[in-house]
C-alpha positions in Angstrom: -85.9 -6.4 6.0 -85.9 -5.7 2.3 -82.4 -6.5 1.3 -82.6 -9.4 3.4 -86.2 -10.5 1.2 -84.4 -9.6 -2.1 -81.2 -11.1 -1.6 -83.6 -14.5 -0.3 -85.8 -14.7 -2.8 -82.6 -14.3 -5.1 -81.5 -17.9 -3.4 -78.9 -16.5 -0.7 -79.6 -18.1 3.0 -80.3 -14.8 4.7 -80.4 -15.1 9.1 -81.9 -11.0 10.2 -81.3 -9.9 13.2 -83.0 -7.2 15.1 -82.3 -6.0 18.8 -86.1 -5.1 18.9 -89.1 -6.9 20.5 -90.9 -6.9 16.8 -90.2 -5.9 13.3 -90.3 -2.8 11.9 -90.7 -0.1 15.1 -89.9 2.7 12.9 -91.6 2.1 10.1 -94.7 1.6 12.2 -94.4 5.2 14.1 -93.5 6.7 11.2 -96.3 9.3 9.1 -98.6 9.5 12.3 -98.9 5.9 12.2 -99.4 5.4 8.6 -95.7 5.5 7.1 -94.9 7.9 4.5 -93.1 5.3 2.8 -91.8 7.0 -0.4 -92.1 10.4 -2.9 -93.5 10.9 -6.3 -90.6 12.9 -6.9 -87.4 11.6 -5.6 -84.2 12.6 -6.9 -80.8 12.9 -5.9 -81.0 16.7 -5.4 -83.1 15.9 -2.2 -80.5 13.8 -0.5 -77.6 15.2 1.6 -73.8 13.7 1.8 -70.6 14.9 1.4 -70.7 12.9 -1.7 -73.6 13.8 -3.7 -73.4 12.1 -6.3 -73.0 8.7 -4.5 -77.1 8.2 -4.3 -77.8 8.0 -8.0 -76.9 4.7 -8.7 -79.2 3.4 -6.1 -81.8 5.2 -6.6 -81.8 4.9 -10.5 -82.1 1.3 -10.4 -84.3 1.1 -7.6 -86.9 3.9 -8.0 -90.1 5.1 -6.5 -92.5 3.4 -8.9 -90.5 0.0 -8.1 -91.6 0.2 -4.3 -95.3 2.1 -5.1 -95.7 -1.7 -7.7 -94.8 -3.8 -4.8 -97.3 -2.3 -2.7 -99.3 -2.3 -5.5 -99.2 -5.9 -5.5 -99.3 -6.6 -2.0 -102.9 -4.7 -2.2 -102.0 -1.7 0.1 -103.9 1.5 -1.0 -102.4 4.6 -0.7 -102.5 8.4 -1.4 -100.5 11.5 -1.7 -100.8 13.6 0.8 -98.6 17.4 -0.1 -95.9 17.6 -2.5 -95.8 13.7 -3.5 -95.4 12.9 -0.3 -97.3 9.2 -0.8 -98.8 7.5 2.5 -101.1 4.2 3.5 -104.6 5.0 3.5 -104.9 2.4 6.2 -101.6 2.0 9.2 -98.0 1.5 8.8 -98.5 -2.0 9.6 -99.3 -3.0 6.0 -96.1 -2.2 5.1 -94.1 -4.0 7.8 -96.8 -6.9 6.9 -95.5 -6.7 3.4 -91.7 -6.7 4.4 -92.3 -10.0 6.6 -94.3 -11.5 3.9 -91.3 -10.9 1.2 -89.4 -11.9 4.0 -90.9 -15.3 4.0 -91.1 -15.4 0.4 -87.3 -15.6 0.9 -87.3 -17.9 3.6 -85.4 -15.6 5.8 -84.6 -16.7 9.4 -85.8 -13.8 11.5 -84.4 -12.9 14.9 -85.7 -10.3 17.6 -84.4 -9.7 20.7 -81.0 -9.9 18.7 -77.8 -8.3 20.7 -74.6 -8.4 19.2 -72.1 -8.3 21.6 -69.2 -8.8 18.9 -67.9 -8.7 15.3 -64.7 -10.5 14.1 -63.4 -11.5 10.7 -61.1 -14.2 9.3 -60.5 -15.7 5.9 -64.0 -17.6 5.9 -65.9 -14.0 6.8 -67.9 -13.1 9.6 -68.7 -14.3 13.4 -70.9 -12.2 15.1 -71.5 -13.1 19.0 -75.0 -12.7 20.4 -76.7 -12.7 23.3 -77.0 -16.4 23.3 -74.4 -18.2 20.7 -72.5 -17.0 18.0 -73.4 -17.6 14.3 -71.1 -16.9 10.9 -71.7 -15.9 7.4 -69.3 -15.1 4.4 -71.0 -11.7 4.2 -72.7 -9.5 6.4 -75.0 -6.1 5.8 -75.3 -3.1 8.4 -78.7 -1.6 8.2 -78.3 -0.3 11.6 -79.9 3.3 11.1 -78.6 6.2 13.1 -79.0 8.0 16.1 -82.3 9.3 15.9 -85.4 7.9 18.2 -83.0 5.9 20.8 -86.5 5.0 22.6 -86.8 2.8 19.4 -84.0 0.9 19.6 -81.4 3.5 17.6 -77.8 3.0 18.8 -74.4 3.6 17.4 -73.7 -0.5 16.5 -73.0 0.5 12.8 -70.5 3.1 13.3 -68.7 1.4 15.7 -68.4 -1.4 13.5 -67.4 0.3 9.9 -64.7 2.2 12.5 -63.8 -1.1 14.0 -62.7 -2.5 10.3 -61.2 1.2 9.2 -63.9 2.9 7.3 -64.4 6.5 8.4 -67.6 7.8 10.5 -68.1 11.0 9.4 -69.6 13.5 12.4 -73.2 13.5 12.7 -76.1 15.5 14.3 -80.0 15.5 14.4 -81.9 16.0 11.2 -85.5 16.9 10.3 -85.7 17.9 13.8 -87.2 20.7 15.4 -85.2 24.4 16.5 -85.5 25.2 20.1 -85.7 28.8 20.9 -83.3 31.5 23.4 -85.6 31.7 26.5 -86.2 35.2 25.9 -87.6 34.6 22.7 -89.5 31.3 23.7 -91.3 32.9 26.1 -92.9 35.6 23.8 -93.8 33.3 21.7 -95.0 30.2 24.2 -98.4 31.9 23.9 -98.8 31.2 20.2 -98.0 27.4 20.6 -100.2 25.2 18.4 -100.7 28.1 15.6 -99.6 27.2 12.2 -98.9 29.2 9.2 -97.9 29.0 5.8 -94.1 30.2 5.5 -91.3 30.0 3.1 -87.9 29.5 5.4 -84.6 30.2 4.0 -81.2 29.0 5.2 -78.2 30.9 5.3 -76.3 28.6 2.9 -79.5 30.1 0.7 -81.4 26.7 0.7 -85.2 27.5 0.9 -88.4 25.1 1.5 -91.7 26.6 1.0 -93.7 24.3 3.6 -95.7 25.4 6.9 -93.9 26.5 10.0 -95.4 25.4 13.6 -95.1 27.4 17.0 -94.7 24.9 19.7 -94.2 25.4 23.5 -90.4 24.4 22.7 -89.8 26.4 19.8 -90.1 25.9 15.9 -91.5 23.1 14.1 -93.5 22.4 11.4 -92.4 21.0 7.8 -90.6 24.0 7.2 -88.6 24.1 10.1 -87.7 20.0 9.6 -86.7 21.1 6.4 -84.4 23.8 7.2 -83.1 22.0 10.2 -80.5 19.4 8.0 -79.1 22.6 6.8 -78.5 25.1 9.5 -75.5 25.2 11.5 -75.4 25.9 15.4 -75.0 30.0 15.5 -76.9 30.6 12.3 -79.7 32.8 11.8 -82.6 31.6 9.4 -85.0 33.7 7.9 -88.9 33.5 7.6 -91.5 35.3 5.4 -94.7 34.5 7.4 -96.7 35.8 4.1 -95.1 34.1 1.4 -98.2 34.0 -0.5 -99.1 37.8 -1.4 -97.0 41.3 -1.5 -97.6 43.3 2.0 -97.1 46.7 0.9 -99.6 46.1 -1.9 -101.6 44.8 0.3 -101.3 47.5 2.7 -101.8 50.4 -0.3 -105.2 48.8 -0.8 -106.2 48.6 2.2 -105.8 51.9 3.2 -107.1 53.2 0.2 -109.9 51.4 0.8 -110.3 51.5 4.6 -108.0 53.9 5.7 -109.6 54.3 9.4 -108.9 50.4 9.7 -106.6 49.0 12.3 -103.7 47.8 11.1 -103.9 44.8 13.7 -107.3 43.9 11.9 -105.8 44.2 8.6 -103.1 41.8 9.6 -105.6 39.9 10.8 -106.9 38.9 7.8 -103.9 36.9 6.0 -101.9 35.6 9.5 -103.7 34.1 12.7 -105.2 36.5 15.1 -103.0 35.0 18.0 -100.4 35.6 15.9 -101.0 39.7 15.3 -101.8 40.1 18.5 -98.4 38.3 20.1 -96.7 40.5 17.1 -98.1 43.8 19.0 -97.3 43.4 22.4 -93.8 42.5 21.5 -93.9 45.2 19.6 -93.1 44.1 16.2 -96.5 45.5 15.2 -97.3 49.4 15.6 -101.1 49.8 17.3 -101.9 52.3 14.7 -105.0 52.6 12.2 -103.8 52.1 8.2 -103.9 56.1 7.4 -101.8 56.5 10.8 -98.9 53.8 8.8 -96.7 56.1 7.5 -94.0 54.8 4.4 -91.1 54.4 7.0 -92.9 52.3 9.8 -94.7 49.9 6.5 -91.3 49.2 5.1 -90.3 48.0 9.0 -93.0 45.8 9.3 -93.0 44.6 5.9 -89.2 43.2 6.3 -90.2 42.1 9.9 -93.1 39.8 8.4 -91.3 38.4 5.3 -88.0 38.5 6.4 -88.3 37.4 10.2 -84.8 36.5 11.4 -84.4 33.6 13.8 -81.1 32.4 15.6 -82.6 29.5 17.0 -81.0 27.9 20.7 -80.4 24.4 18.7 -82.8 21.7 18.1 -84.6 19.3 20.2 -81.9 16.7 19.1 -82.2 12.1 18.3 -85.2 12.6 20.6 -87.1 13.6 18.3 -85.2 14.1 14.9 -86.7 11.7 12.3 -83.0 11.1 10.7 -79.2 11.5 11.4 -77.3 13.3 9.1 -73.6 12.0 8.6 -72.3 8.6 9.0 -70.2 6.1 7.6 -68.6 8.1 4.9 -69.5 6.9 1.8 -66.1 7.3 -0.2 -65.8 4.6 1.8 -68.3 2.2 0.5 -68.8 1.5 -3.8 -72.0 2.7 -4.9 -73.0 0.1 -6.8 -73.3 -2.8 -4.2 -72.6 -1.0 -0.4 -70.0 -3.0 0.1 -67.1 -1.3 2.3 -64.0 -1.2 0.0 -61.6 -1.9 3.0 -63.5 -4.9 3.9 -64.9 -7.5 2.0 -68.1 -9.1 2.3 -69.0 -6.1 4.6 -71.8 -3.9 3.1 -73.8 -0.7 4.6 -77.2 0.4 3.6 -79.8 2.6 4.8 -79.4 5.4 7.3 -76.0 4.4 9.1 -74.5 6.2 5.7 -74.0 9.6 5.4 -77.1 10.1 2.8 -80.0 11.8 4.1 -83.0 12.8 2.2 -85.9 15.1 2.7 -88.7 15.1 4.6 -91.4 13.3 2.9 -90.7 9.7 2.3 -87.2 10.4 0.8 -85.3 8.4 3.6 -87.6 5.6 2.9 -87.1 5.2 -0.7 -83.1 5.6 -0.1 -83.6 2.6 2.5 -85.4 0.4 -0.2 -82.9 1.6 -3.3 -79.3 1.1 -1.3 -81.2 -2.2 -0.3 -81.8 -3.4 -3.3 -78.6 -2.3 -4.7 -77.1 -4.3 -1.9 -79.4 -7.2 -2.6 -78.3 -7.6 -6.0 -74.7 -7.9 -5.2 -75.3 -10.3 -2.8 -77.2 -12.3 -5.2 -74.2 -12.0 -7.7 
């Protein structure tokens, strides 16, 4: 929707097609309803892709404070939320509103219900064959998404057409998703479902995010776990300090020095959720002992077992649920300057179907508006 405004307003004669019922389904689902549509601090480092450095053009010349004016201007209040993550103070539909009014702006032909049975190319560009007639253009622009969510729509259309014209798909799997747990395991832990708590997770690639983690009746989630999720690898353990904010053995020392006839449960009690403790000690992880009972060995166990909590998680939930895809149309492939697909002419890619995926936190939107926008501009050249 925004390249096709930009490239509009720029004087092109844009036709959008959609296979949904109405515009926008994932913005408006996205952020609990009210679209966490970019990040006060977006840089390449947060994006994922076997080329790294293939997001920095886009994103320098299309930044955040670029989209936060335009919202600006279309009158949509908004606030940051946790680390710059910036959200609507009202729904998500303000900002589909805003793409269909730009939309207009650009007298873009708009059109839902949109299947595209086929793609060919000759020398005059591109005939696409829909659920109704066929219509051509000189260029066309994949902004197909990937895999995740198919309930909204999500299918493979754009890898199937950069492999149909030779451009490589690279593999690709759920991201920002959340882990699902051995049944053993799961069932210990179904009972603390719903409990959150601050944690610092780390992968074993030594990524690390610093967010909070979320029992559910599945498994992990939480922020953390989303996080972690783009970078773990099927097999691999991650780790989890449920007390990332103070030192346990220090702690501990004062405690007992303090109230040495104390439970240790109790004592627990006090920085991590009672549910929590209590799960801990009938699994055994925690020793039903008072603080002056604790001796040096048993503290340095449960020390590492709280701030160094070893997870091999099952897998993940998968597209269900996950909020991106991670891999894609490789994007050796494509120039990173305009999107357009080096092996093909005319034929540009933007947007999730590439293999560039960003952090949770509004990252993914701003690398939809910035590869737009870069897109955009070619076309208006």
């Amino acid at each position: 929707m925004f390249c096709a405004a930009m490239a509009g307003q720029a004087g092109r004669r844009v036709l959008l097609l959609d296979n949904g019922k109405k515009p926008g389904r994932k913005i408006l689902m996205s952020g609990g309803g009210r679209c966490n549509f970019t990040n006060l601090y977006v840089e390449p480092a947060a994006y994922l892709s076997q080329n790294p450095h293939f997001c920095k053009s886009a994103l320098a010349r299309y930044t955040q404070w670029d989209f936060i004016d335009m919202v600006g201007k279309h009158g949509i209040a908004w606030h940051e939320k946790t680390l710059g993550q910036l959200f609507c103070d009202d729904s998500a539909d303000q900002i589909v509103a805003m793409l269909v009014a730009e939309c207009e702006k650009g007298n873009v032909t708009t059109r839902l219900r949109s299947e595209i049975l086929s793609v060919t190319r000759d020398d005059e560009g591109y005939t696409l064959q829909l659920n109704g007639d066929d219509v051509s253009a000189d260029k066309l622009v994949i902004a197909s998404g990937g895999l995740s969510m198919p309930g909204l729509g999500a299918t493979p259309f754009g890898y199937k057409v950069a492999e149909q014209f030779g451009l490589k798909v690279l593999p690709t799997r759920a991201g920002l998703v959340p882990f699902t747990l051995h049944k053993p395991m799961l069932e210990q832990l179904q009972v603390l479902s719903g409990v959150s708590v601050p944690s610092v997770i780390t992968a074993q690639d030594g990524t690390v995010f610093r967010e909070s983690l979320l029992f559910t009746h599945r498994g992990l989630s939480g922020p953390a776990v989303l996080q972690i999720s783009s970078y773990w690898q099927a097999g691999e353990f991650v780790s989890i300090n449920l007390l990332p904010d103070i030192d346990l053995a220090d702690f501990l020392d004062v405690q007992r020095a303090e109230h040495p006839n104390q439970s240790l449960k109790n004592t627990l009690a006090m920085q991590l959720p009672k549910r929590l403790v209590e799960c801990l000690q009938q699994l055994g992880q925690i020793p039903d002992v008072t603080l002056k009972q604790l001796n040096i060995r048993d503290q340095q166990t449960l020390v590492d077992t709280l701030t160094d909590w070893r997870v091999r998680p099952n897998g993940t939930e998968g597209y269900r649920t996950a909020e991106v895809t991670l891999g894609g149309v490789d994007t050796n492939e494509l120039s990173s300057r305009t999107m357009e697909a080096k092996k093909a002419p005319g034929l540009y890619f933007i947007g999730e179907v590439m293999d560039v995926t960003g952090w949770l936190g509004g990252y993914n939107f701003q690398w939809a508006w910035s590869s737009a926008w870069a897109c955009a501009q070619a076309l208006a050249e």
